[in-house]
N, CA, C and O atoms as a GROMACS GRO file, in nm:
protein
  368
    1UNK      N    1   0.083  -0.118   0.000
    1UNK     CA    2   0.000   0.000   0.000
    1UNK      C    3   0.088   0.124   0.000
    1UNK      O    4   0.178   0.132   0.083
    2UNK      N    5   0.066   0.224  -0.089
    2UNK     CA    6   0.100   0.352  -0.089
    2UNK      C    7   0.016   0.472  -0.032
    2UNK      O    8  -0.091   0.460   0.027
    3UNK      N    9   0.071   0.567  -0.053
    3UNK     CA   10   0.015   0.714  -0.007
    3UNK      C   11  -0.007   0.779  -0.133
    3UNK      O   12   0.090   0.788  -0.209
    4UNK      N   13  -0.125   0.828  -0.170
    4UNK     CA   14  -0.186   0.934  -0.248
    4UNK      C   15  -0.285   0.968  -0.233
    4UNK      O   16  -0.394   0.913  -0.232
    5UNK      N   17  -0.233   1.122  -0.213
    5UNK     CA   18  -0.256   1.243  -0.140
    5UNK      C   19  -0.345   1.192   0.013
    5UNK      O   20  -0.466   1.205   0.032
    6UNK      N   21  -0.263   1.145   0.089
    6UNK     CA   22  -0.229   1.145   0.192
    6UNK      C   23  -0.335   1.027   0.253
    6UNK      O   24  -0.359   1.012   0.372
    7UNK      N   25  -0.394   0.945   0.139
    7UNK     CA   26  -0.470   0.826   0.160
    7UNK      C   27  -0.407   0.710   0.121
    7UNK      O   28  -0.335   0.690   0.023
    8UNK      N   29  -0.457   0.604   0.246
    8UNK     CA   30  -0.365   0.483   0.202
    8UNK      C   31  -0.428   0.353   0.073
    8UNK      O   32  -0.507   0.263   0.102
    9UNK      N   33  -0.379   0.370  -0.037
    9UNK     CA   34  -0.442   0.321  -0.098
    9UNK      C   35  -0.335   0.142  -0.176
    9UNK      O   36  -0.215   0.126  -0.154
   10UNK      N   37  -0.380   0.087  -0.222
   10UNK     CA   38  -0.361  -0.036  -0.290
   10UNK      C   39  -0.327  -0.050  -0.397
   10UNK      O   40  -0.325   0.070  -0.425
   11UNK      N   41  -0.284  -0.119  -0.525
   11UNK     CA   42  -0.328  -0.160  -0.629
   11UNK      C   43  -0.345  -0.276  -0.683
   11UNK      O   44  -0.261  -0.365  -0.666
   12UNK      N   45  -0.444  -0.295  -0.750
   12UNK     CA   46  -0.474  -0.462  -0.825
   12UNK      C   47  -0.555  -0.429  -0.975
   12UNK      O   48  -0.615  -0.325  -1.004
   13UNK      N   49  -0.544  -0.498  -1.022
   13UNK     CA   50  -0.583  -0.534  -1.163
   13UNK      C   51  -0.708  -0.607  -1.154
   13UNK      O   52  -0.721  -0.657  -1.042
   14UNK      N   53  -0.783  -0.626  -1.216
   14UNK     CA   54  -0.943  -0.690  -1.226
   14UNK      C   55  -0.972  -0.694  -1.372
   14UNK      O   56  -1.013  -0.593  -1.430
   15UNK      N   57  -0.956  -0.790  -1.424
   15UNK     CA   58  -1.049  -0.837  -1.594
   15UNK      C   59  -1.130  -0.932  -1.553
   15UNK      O   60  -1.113  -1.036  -1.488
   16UNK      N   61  -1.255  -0.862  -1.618
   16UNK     CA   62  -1.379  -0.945  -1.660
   16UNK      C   63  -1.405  -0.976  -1.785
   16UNK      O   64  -1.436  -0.895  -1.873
   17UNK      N   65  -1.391  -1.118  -1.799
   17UNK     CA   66  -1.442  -1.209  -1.925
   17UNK      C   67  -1.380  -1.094  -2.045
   17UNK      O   68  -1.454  -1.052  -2.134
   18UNK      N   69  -1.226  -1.051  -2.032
   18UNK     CA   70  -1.171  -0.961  -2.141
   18UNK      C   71  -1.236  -0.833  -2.181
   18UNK      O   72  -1.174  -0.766  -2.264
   19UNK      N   73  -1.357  -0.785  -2.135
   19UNK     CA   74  -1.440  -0.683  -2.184
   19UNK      C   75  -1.442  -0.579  -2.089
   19UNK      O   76  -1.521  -0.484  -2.086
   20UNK      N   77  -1.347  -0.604  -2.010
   20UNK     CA   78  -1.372  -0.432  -1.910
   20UNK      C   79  -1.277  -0.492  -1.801
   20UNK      O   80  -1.288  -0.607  -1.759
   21UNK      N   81  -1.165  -0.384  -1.752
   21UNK     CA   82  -1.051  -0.391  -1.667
   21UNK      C   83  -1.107  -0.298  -1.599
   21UNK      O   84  -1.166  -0.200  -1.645
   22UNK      N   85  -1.080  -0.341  -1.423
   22UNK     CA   86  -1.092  -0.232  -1.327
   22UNK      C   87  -0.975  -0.239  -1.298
   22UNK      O   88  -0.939  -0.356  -1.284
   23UNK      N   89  -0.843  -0.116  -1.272
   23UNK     CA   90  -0.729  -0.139  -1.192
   23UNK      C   91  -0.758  -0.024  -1.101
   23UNK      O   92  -0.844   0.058  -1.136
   24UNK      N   93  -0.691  -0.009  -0.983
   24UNK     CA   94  -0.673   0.071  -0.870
   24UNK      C   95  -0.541   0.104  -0.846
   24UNK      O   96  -0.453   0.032  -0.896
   25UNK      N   97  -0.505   0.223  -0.763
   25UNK     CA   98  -0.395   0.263  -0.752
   25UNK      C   99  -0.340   0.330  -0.900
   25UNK      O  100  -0.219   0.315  -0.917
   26UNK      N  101  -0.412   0.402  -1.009
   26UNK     CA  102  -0.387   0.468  -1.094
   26UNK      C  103  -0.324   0.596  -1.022
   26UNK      O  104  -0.391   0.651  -0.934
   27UNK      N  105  -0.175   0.655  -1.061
   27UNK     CA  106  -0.172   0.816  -1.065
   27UNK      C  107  -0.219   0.920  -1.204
   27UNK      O  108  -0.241   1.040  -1.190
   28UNK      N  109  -0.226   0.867  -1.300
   28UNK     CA  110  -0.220   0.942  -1.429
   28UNK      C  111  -0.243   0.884  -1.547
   28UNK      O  112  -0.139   0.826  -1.579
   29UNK      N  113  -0.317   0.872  -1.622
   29UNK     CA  114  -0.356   0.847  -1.756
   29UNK      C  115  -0.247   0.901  -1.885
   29UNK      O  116  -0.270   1.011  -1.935
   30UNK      N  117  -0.175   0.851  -1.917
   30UNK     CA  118  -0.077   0.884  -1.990
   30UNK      C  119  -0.097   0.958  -2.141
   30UNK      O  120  -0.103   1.075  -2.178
   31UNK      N  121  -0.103   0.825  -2.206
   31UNK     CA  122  -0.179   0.841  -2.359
   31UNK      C  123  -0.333   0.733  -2.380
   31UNK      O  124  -0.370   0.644  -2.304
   32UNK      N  125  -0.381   0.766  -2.474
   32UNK     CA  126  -0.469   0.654  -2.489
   32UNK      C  127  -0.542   0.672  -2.609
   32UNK      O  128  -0.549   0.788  -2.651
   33UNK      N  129  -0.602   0.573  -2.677
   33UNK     CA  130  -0.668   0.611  -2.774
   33UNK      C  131  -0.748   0.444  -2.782
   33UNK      O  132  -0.758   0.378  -2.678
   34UNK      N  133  -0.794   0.397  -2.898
   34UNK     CA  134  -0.894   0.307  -2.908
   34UNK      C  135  -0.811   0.173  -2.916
   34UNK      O  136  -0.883   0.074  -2.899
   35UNK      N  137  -0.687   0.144  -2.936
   35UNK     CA  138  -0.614   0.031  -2.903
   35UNK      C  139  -0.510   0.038  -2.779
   35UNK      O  140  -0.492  -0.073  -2.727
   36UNK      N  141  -0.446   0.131  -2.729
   36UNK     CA  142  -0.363   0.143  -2.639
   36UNK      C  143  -0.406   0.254  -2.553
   36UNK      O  144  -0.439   0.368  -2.586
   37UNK      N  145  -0.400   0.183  -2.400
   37UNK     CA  146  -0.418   0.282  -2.292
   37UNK      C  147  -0.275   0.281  -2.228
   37UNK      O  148  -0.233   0.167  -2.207
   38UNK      N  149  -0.180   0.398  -2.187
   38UNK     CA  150  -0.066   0.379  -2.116
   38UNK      C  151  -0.137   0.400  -1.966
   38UNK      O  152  -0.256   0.372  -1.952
   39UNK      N  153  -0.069   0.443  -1.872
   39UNK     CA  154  -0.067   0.490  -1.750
   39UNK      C  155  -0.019   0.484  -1.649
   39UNK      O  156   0.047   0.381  -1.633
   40UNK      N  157  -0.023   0.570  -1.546
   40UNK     CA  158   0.108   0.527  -1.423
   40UNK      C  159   0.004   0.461  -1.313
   40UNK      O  160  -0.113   0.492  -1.293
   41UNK      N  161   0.088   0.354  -1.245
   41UNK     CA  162   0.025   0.313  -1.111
   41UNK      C  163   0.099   0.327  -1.012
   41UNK      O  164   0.214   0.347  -1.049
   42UNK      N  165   0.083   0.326  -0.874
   42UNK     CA  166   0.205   0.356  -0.780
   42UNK      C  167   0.298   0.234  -0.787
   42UNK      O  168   0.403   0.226  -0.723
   43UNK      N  169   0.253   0.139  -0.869
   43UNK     CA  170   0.324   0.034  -0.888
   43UNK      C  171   0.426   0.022  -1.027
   43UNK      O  172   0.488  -0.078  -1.063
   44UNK      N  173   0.423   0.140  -1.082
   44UNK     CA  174   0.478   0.162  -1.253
   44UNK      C  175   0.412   0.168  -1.348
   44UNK      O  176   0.289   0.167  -1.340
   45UNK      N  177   0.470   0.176  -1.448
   45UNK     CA  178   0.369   0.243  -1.557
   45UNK      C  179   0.350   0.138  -1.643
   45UNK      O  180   0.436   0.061  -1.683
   46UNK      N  181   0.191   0.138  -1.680
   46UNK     CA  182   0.086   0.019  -1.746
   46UNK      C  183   0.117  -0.003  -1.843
   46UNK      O  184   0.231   0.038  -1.866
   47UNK      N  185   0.065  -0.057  -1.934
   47UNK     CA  186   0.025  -0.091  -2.110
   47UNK      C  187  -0.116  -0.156  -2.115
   47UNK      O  188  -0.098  -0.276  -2.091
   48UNK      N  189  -0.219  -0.137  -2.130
   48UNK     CA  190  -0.319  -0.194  -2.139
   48UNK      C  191  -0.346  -0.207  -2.334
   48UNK      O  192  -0.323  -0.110  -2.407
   49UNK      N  193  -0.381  -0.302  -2.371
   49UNK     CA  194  -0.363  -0.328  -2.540
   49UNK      C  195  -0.489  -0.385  -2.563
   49UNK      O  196  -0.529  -0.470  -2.483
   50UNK      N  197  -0.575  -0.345  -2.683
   50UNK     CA  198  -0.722  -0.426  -2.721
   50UNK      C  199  -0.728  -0.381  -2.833
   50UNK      O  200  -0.642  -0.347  -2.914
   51UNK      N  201  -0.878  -0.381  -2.834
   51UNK     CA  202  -0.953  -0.319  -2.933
   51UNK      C  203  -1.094  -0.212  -2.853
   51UNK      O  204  -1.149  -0.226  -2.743
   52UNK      N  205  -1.109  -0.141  -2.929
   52UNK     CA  206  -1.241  -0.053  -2.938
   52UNK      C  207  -1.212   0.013  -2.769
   52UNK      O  208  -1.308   0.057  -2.706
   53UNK      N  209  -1.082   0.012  -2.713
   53UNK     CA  210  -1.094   0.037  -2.541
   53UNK      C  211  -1.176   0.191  -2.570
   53UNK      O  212  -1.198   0.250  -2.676
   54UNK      N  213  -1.210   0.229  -2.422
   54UNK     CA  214  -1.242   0.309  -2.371
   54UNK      C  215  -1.265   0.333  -2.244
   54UNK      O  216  -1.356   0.274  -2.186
   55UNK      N  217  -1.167   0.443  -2.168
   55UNK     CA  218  -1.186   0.543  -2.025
   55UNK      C  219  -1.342   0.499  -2.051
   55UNK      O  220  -1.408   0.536  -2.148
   56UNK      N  221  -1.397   0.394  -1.924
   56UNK     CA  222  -1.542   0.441  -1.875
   56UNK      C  223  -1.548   0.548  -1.763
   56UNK      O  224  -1.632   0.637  -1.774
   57UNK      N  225  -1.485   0.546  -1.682
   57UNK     CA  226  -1.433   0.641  -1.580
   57UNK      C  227  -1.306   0.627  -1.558
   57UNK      O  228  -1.245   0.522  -1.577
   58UNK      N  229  -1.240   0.768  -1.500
   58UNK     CA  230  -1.131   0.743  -1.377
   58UNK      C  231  -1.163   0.838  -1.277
   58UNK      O  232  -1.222   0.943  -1.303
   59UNK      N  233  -1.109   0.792  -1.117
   59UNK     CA  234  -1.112   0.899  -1.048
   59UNK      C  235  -0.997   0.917  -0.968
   59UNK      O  236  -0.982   0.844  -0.870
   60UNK      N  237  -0.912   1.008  -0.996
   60UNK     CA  238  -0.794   1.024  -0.975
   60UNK      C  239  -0.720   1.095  -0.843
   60UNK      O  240  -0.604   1.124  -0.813
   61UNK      N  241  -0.902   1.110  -0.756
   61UNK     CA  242  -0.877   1.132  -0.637
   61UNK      C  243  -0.882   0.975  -0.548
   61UNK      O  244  -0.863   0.968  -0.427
   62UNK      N  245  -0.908   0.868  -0.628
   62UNK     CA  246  -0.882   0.762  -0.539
   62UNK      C  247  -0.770   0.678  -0.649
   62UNK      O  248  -0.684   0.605  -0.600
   63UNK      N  249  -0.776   0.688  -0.727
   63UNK     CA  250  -0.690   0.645  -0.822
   63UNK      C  251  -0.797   0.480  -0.849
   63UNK      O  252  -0.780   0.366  -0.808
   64UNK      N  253  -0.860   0.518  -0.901
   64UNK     CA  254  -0.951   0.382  -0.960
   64UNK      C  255  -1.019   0.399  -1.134
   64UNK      O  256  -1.112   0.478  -1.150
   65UNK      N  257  -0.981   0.344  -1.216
   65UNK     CA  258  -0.986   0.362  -1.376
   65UNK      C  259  -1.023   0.258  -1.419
   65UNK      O  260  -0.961   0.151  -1.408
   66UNK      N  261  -1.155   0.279  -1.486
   66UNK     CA  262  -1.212   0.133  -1.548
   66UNK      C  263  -1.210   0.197  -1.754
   66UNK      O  264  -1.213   0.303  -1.815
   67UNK      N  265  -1.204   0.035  -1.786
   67UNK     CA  266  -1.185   0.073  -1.897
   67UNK      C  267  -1.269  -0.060  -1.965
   67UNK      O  268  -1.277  -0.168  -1.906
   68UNK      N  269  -1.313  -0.043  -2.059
   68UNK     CA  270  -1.401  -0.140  -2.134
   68UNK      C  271  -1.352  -0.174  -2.275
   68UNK      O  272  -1.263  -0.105  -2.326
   69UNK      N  273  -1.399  -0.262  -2.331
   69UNK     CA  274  -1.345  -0.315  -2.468
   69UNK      C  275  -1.304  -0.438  -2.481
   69UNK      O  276  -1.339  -0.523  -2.399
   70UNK      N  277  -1.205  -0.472  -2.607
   70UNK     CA  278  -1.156  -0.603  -2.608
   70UNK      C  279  -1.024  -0.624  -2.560
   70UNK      O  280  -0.922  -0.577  -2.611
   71UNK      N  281  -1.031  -0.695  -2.464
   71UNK     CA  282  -0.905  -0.673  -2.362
   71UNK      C  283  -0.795  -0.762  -2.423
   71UNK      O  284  -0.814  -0.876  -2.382
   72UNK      N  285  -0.662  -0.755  -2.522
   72UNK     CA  286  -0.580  -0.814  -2.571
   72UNK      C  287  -0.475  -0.902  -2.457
   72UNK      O  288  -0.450  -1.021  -2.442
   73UNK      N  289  -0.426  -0.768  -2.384
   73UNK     CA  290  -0.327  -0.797  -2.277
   73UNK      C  291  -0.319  -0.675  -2.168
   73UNK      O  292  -0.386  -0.572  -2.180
   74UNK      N  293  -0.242  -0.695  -2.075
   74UNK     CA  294  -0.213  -0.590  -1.983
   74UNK      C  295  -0.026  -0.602  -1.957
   74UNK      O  296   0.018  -0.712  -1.922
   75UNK      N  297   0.016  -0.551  -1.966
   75UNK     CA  298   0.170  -0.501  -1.942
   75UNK      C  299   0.251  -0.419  -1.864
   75UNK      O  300   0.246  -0.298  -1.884
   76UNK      N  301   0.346  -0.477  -1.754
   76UNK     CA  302   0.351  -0.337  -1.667
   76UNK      C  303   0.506  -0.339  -1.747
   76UNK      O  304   0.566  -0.434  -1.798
   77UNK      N  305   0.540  -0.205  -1.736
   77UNK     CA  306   0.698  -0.142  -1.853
   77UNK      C  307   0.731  -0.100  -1.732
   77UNK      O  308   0.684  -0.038  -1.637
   78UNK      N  309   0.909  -0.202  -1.794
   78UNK     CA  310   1.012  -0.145  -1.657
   78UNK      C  311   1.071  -0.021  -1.680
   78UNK      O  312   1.087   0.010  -1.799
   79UNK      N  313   1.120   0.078  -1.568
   79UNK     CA  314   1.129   0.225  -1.602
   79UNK      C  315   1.247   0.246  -1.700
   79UNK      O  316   1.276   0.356  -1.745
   80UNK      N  317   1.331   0.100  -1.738
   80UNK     CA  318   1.436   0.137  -1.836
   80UNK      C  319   1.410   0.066  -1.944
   80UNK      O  320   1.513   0.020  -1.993
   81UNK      N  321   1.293   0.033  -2.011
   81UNK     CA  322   1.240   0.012  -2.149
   81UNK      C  323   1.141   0.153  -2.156
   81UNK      O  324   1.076   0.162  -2.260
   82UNK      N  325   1.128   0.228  -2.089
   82UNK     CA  326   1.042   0.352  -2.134
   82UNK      C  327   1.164   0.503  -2.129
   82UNK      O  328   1.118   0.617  -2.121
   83UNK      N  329   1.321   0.474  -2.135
   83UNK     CA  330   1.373   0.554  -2.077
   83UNK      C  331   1.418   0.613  -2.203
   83UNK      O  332   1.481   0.719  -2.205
   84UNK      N  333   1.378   0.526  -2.343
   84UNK     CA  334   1.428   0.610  -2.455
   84UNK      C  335   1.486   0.536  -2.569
   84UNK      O  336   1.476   0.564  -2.689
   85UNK      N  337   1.569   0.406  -2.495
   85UNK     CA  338   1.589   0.305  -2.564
   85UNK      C  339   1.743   0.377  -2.606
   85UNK      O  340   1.772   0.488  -2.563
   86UNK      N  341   1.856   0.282  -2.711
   86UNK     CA  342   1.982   0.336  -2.716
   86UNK      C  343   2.020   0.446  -2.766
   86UNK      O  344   2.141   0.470  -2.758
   87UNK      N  345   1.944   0.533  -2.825
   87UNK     CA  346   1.963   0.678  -2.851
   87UNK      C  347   1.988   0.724  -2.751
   87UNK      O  348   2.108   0.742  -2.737
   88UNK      N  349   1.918   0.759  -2.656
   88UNK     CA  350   1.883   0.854  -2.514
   88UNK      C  351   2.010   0.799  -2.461
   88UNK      O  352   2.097   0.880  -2.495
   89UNK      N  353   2.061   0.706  -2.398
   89UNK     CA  354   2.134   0.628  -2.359
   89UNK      C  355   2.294   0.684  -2.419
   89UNK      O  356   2.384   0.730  -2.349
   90UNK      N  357   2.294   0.664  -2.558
   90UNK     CA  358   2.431   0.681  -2.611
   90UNK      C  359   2.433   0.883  -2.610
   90UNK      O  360   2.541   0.937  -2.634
   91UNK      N  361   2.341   0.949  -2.590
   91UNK     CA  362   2.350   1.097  -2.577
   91UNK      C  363   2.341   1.152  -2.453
   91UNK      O  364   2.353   1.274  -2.442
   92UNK      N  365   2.319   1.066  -2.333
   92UNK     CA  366   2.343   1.130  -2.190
   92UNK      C  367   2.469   1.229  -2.181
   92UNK      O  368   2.497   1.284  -2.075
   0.00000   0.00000   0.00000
């Protein structure tokens, strides 16, 4: 359990029958569009992958984000596959 904004909160993942993910412990909605949802959890940052997805809600004062559609996969990205890859790397 973490702290955000000054509540002690959790996170877990929840798919139903592939057609709608509840996760908890969301900080931020990254990018998203109708095949890829990114986002941060206090646990690292997501990949959610389908078809037709869609934000049914989030509420980002408890950090709880449901999303509906055809649920492909879910992915959590370690902070050094999102860091830029060997460009970023060879130009520090």
């Amino acid at each position: 359990m973490f702290l955000l904004d000054n509540s002690l909160i959790s996170h877990s993942v929840s798919v139903d029958d592939r057609k709608s993910v509840n996760i908890t412990g969301v900080s931020e909605v990254i990018s998203f569009d109708d095949i890829t949802i990114n986002l941060k959890s206090i646990m690292g940052k997501i990949s959610v992958k389908g078809e037709k997805l869609h934000i049914t809600s989030f509420d980002e004062d408890v950090g709880v984000l449901n999303i509906t559609g055809l649920i492909h996969g879910i992915v959590y990205i370690a902070d050094s596959e999102s860091s830029g890859g060997f460009f970023s790397k060879l130009f520090r």
